[in-house]
C-alpha positions, 0 to 999 in steps of 0.5 A: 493680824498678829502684829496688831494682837501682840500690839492690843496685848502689850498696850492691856499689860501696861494697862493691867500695872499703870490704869488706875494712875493713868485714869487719875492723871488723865482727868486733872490737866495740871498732872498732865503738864507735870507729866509731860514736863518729866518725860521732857527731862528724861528724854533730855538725858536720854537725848546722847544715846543714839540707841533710845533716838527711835523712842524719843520721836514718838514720845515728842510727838505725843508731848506735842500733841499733849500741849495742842490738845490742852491749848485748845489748838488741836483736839485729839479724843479721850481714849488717845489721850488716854493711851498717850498718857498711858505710854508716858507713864510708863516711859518714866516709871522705873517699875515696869517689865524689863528695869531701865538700870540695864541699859538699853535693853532696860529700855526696850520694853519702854519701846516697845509700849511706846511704838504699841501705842504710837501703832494704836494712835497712828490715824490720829497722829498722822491727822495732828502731822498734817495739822502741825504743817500747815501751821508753818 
């Protein structure tokens, strides 16, 4: 039970500094796209650190499910979208809890959101796994 509270209360302290944008974004898929595009270029660069590799799945997950959702392929709800949408926003964003400038520990908090949010999504995510394989 505690897991899922600290989990609620990091996915409300993103919320509380990145709500607004994220609304914004949500509702115009060309935002979305270009969302998606530069969290592409960040995991890019961040792609030599073996240290960022457990965030970097995760967020291409949502990348995948992102572009299936948006190509009609493969529909996932509002609120998740929202809450992908969210993680990746702050992801990318230099303004956030703990700054990127420090290293990976500059990148544990962008984790930390990242994995509260995959937690928060699992059911779906696992749902759009399932869907991804039975297309191969």
């Amino acid at each position: 039970m505690e897991t899922t509270s600290k989990t609620a209360e990091m996915i409300e302290r993103a919320k509380a500094l990145f709500g607004k944008q994220v609304d914004m974004i949500v509702r115009q898929e060309q935002k979305v796209v270009e969302l998606v595009q530069n969290v592409g270029e960040k995991l890019a660069k961040l792609a030599q650190n073996p240290k960022v590799k457990r965030l970097t799945e995760p967020v291409q997950i949502f990348i995948r499910m992102i572009r299936a959702h948006f190509k009609g392929e493969h529909k996932i709800s509002f609120g998740t979208l929202g809450l992908i949408v969210l993680a990746m926003v702050y992801f990318l964003s230099p303004i956030d809890f703990i700054p990127d400038f420090l290293g990976f520990f500059g990148f544990a908090d962008d984790l930390s959101i990242v994995l509260a949010v995959y937690a928060k999504v699992k059911d779906e995510v696992e749902v759009f796994l399932e869907w991804e394989k039975s297309k191969l």
